[in-house]
C-alpha positions in Angstrom: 72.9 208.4 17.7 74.7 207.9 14.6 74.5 210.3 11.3 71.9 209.5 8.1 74.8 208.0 6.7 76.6 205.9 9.1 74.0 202.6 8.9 74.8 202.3 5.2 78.4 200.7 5.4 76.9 198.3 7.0 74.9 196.7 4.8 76.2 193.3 3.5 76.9 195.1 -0.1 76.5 197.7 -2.1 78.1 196.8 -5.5 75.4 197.9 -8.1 75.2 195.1 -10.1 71.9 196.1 -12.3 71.8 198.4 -15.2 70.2 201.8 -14.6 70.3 204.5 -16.9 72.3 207.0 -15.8 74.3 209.4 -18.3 77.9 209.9 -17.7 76.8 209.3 -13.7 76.7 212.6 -12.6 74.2 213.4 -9.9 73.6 217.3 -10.1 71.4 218.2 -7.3 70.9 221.2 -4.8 73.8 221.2 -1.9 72.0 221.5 1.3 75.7 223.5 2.3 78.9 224.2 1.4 81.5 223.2 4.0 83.4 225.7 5.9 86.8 224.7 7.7 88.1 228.5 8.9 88.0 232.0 7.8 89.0 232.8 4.3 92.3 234.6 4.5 93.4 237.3 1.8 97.1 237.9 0.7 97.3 241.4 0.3 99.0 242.3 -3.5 100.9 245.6 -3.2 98.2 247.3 -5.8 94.9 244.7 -5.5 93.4 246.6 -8.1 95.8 246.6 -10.7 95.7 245.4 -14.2 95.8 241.9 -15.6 98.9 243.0 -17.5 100.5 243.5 -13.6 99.7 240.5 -12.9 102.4 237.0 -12.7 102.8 234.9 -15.2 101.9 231.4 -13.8 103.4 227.9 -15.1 102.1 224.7 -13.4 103.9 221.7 -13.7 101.7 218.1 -13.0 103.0 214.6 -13.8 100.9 211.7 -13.0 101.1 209.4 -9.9 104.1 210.8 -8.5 103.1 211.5 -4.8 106.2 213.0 -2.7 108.7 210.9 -4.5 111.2 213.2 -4.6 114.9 214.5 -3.3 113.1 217.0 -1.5 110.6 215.3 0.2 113.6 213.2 1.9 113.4 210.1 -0.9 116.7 208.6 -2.0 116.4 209.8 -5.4 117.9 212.4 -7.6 115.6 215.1 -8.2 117.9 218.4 -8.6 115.8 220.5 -10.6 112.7 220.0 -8.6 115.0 220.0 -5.2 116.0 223.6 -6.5 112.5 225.2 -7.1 112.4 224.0 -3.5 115.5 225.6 -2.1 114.4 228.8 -3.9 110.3 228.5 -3.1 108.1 227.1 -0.4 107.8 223.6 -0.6 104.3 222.0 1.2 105.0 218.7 4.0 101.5 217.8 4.4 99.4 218.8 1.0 96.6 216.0 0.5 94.3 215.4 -2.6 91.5 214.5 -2.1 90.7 211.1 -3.5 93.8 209.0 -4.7 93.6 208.2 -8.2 93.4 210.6 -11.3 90.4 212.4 -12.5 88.8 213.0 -9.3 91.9 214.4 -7.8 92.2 216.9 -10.9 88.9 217.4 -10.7 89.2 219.2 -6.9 92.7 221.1 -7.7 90.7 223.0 -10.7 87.3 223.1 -9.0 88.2 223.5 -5.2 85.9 221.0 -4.7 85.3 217.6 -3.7 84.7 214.8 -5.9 81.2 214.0 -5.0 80.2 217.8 -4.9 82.0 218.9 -8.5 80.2 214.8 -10.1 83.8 214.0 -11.3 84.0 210.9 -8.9 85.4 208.4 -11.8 87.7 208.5 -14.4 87.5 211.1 -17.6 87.8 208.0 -20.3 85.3 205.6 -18.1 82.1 208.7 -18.8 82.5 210.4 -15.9 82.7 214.3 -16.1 82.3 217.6 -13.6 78.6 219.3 -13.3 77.7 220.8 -16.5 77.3 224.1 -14.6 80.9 223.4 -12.8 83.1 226.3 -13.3 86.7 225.9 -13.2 90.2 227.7 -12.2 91.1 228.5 -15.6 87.8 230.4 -16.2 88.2 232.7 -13.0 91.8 233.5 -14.7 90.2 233.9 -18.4 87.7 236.2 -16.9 91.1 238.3 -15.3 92.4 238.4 -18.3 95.1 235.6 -18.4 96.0 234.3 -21.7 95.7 230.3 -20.7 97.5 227.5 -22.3 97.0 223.8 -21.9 100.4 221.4 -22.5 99.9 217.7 -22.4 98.3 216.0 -20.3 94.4 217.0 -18.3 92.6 213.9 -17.4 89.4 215.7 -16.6 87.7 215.9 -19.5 87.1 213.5 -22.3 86.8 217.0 -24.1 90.3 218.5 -23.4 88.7 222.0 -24.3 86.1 221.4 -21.6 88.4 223.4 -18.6 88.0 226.7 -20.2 92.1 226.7 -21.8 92.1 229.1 -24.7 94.7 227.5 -26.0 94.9 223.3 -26.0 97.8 221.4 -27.3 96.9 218.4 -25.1 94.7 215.5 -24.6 93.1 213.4 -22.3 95.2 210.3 -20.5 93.6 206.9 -21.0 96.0 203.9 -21.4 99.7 205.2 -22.9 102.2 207.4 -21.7 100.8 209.8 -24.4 102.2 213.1 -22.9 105.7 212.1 -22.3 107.5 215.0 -20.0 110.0 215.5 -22.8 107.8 216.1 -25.4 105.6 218.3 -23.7 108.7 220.3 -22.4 109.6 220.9 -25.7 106.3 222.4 -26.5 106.6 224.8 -23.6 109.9 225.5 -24.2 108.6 227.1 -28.1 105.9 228.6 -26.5 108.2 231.0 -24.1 110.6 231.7 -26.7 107.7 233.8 -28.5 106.3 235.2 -25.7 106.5 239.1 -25.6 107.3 241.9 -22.9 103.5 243.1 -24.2 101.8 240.3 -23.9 98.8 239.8 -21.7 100.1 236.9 -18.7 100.2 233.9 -19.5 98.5 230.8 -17.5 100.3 227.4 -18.4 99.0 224.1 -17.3 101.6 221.7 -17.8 101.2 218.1 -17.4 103.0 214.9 -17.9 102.1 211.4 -18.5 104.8 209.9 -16.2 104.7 208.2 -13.8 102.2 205.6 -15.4 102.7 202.4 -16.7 101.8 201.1 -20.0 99.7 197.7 -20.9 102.3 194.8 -22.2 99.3 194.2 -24.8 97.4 196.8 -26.1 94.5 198.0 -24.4 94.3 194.9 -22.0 93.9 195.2 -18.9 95.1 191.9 -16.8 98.0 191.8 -19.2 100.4 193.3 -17.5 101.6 196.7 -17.0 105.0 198.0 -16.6 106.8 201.4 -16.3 109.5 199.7 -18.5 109.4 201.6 -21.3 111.9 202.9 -24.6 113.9 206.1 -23.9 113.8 206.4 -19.6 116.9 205.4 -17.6 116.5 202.4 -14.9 118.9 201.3 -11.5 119.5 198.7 -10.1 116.4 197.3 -8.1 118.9 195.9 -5.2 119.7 199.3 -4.7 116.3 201.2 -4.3 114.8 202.2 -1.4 111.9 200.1 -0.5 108.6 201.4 0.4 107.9 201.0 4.3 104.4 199.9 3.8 105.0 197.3 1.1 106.9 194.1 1.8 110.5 194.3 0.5 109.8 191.8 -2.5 111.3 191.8 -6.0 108.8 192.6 -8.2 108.0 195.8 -6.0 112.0 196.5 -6.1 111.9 196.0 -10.2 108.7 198.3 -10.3 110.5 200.7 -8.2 113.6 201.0 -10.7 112.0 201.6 -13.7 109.3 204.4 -11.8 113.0 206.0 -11.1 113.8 206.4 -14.3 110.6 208.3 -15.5 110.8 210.3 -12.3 114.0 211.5 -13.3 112.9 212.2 -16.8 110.1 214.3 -15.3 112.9 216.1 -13.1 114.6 216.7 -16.9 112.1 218.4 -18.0 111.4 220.7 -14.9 115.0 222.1 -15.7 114.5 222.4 -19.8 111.3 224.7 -18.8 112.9 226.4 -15.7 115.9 227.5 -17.6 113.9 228.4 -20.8 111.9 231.2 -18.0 115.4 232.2 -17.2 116.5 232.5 -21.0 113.8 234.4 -21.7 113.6 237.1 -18.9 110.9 235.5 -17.6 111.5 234.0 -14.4 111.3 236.8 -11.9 107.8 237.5 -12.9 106.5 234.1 -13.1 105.2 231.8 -10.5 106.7 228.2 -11.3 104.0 225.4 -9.2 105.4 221.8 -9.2 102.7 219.7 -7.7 100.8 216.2 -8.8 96.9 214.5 -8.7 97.5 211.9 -6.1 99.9 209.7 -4.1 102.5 207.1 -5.6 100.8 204.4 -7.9 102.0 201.1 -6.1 99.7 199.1 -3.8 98.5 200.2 -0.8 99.2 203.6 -2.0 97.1 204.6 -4.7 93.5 203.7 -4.2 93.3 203.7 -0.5 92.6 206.8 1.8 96.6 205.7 3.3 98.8 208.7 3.4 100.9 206.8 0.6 97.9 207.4 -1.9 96.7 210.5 -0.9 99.9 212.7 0.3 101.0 214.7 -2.7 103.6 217.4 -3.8 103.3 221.2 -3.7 106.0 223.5 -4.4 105.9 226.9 -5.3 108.4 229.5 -6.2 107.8 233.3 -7.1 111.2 235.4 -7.1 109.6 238.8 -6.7 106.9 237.4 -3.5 107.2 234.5 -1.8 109.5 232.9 1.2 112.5 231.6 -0.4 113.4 227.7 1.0 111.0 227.7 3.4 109.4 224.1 4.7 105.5 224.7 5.8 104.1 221.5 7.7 100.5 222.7 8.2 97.8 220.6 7.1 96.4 221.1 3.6 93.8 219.9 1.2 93.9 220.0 -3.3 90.5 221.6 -2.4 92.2 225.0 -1.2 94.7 225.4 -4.1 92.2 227.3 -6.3 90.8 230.0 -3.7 94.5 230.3 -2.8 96.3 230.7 -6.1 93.4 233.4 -6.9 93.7 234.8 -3.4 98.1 235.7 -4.4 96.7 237.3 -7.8 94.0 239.5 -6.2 91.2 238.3 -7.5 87.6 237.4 -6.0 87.2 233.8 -4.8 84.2 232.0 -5.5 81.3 232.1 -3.0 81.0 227.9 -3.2 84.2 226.2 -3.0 85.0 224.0 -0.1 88.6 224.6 0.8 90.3 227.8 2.0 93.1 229.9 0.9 96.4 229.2 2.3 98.2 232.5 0.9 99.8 234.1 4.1 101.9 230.4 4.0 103.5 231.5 1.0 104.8 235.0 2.8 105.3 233.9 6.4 102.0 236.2 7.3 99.5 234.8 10.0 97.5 231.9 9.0 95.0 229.8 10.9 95.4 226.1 10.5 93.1 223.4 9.4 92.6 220.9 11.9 91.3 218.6 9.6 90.9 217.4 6.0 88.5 215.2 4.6 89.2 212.1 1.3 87.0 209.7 -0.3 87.0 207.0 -3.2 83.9 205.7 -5.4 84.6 204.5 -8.8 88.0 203.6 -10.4 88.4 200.1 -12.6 85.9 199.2 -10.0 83.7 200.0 -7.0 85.7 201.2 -4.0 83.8 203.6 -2.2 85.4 205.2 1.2 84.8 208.3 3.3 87.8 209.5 5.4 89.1 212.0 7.5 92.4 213.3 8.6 94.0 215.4 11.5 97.7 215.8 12.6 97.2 213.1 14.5 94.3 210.5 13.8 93.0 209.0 10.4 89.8 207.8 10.0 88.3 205.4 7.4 84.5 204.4 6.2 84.2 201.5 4.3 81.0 201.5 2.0 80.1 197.2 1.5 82.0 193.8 0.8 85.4 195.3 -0.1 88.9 193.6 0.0 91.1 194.7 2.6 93.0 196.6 0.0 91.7 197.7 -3.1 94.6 197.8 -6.4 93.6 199.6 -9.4 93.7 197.9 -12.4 97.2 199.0 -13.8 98.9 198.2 -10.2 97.0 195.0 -10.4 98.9 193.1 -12.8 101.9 195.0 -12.9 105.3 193.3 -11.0 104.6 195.2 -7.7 101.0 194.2 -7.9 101.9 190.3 -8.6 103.9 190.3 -5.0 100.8 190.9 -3.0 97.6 190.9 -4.4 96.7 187.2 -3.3 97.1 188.5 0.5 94.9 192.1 -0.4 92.6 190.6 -2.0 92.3 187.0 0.3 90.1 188.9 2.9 87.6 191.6 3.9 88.3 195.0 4.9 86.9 196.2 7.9 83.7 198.5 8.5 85.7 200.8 9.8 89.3 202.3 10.3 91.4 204.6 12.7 94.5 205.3 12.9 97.3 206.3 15.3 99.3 208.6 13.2 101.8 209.6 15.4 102.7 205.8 17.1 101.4 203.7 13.3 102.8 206.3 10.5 102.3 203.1 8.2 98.6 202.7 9.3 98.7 199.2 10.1 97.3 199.0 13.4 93.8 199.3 13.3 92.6 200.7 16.4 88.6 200.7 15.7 87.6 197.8 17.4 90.2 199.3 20.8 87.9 200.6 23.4 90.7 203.3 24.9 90.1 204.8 21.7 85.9 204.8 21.7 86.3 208.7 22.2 87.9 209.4 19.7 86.6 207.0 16.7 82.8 208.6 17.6 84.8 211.8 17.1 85.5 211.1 13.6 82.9 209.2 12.6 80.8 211.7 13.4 82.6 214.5 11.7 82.3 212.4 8.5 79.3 211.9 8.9 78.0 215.7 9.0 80.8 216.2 6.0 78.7 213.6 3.9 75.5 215.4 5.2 76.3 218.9 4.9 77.9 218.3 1.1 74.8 216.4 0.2 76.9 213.4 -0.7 75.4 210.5 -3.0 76.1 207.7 -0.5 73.7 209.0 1.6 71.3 207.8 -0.6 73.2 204.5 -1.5 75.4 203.1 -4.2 76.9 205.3 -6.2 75.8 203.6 -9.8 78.4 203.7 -12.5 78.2 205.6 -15.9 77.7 203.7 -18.9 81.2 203.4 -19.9 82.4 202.5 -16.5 79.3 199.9 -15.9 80.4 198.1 -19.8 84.2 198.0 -18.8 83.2 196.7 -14.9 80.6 194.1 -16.2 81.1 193.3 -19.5 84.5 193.9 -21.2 86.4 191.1 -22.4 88.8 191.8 -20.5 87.2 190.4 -17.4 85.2 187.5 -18.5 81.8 188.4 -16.0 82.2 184.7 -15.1 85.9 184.9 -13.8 86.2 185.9 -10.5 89.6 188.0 -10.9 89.3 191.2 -8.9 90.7 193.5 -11.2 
């Protein structure tokens, strides 16, 4: 007997095609539970009840789209600022967002939540927002008396004050690289220079627009889009490393040269803001975090529930506390980063969140590993709704309706790398359902749903989704997710995307 919502992927669509009235989508109702993977675990501080003003100054560092594309993360590219935090922090093998494009991913680092339980399960500019009543990281730190900052980019809010940040010079990603990494550097760089020994800490939430490409026309969305762009660096695209899970093609290799310059502009302005912490005595007592939303933004990466598009960066590095190059491989989820950041400062987790604190990683203490993690996808440039779930081992994959076998968002769509294969993504179905052989299919190309040796374990899965979609009260239960008003006019009726052409885009 299958779970309430196993039968609906199987209708023969679910594409809401008919206007509803429905806000900015969100769906705020009771949760029949919150999910619990393990036992919370508490990183001890040497005084837990000490004052704010004992506390760490924190500075987080997010650029867009960037996945694990890095030195450090065994890429063939020059990262030596991030590659030192790294060699001087704990750096994360296996950290996961939770769905693998923009908003929603924000939404869970700053939430602890999932998509579909915090409402932000679209993009900020498309109408889609968190739960009025949604309360976020930065508030738990305004309430312990952190002075909190917002640099450049957010993405989760159409209303960049909307987190909680006390202080905002930032906006809200759309289109452009509006935040470049240098710019915003140089804003962070000012702000420590007039930081004092007196000061209340300080909470900085720094994010970049790169790695994002930019329309060739203005605001169109089947134009084109390129990460060629004024002011970054380029190489060679005969000499890049290829993606294993893309053909080797040359509009993927162009893409991938000109992604390699913003990269290393982001890794420029890592080292402007680390030394600036060193210049200004504040380094020892600050915890630098170098992470990013999602995975990589090519095909088959970003968009799917693939490890490509959902493996992400998380390095962390606190002179006075935590391990110093260490390489942690357990399994972790953007969901636990807020009960576990609050868990090193000492301060009171919230009752509701649905990861768990992964402290005693960051100080070699005794930890009890996830065995699992859980990722979906609803609404991006269009309807792409997924369920997955993930062990060390096995990946499983709920397709929601008529879908093509790979989904590209818009901006990967018409860009070079999207050119190369979206006539074979997009000239069949996906399947119902996927699993994967992690271990024997790294690349997840071998579907093994339909294999009857692995029966066992695809009820397994399934049926773990299943209660995950139950026990978080997700939408889908119910049906189609419909779209917000923004999203449903941009989907339907832009002139973009005539309604009577058929271009997936």
């Amino acid at each position: 007997m299958h779970g309430a919502c196993y039968h609906l992927f199987r209708s023969p669509t679910l594409l809401y095609r008919e206007r509803r009235e429905t806000g900015h989508g969100n769906h705020t109702r009771p949760f029949g539970g919150t999910l619990r993977v393990g036992e919370f675990i508490r990183l001890a501080m040497t005084d837990s009840t000490s004052e704010a003003t004992d506390r760490p100054n924190i500075v987080m560092v997010h650029p867009h789209n960037l996945g694990q594309h890095l030195g450090c993360y065994g890429w063939d590219v020059e990262t030596p600022n991030v590659d030192s935090i790294a060699d001087k922090g704990v750096r994360f093998e296996n950290y996961f967002c939770t769905a693998s494009h923009c908003s929603p991913a924000r939404g869970s680092i700053w939430t602890g939540k999932y998509p579909h339980r915090n409402g932000l399960i679209g993009l900020a500019h498309l109408g889609w927002e968190l739960h009025d009543d949604e309360r976020t990281l930065v508030a738990d730190l305004n309430e312990a008396g952190y002075s909190t900052h917002l640099f450049g980019l957010q993405h989760v809010s159409s209303d960049p004050t909307r987190l909680g940040f006390q202080h905002v010079n930032g906006s809200t990603h759309e289109f452009n690289v509006d935040e470049p990494a240098d710019e915003v550097a140089r804003d962070v760089e000012s702000f420590l220079r007039d930081v004092e020994p007196t000061d209340e800490p300080f909470f900085a939430s720094v994010g970049f627009s790169e790695v994002h490409r930019e329309p060739l026309v203005e605001r169109c969305l089947d134009c084109g889009w390129t990460f060629d762009l004024p002011g970054y660096d380029s190489d060679d695209p005969e000499t890049v490393e290829p993606l294993p899970y893309l053909p080797d093609r040359p509009g993927i290799r162009e893409d991938l040269s000109y992604f390699r310059g913003m990269v290393y502009a982001i890794d420029d302005a890592v080292g402007r803001i680390d030394d600036a912490l060193a210049t200004e005595g504040l380094k020892e007592d600050t915890i630098l975090i170098f992470t990013t939303d999602h995975g990589i933004g090519f095909p088959r990466a970003m968009g799917t529930c693939y490890d490509p598009g959902v493996e992400t960066a998380l390095i962390a590095r606190w002179p006075a506390r935590f391990d110093v190059g260490t390489t942690r491989e357990e399994l972790l989820s953007a969901v636990d980063f807020r009960p576990t950041l609050l868990d090193v400062l000492g301060i009171d987790r919230p009752a509701d969140v649905d990861g768990r604190s992964f402290a005693p990683l960051l100080t070699s203490g005794e930890y009890e590993p996830r065995d699992r993690l859980f990722l979906e996808f609803t609404w991006h440039s269009k309807y792409n709704p997924m369920r997955a779930v993930r062990t060390d081992r096995y990946k499983y994959v709920r397709n929601f309706g008529d879908l093509p076998l790979v989904y590209i968002p818009a901006p990967l769509f018409s860009s070079a790398a999207g050119r190369e294969v979206r006539a074979e993504f997009y000239g069949s179905q996906r399947p119902e359902e996927e699993l994967y052989d992690l271990r024997s299919d790294p690349h997840e190309r071998e579907n093994l749903a339909e294999e009857p040796e692995h029966a066992d374990q695809l009820s397994t899965l399934r049926d773990a989704v299943d209660q995950w979609m139950e026990t978080t009260d997700d939408r889908l239960c119910e049906g189609a997710w419909p779209p917000s008003a923004i999203q449903e006019e941009r989907v339907w009726k832009s002139p973009w995307i005539p309604r009577h052409d058929g271009r997936h885009c």
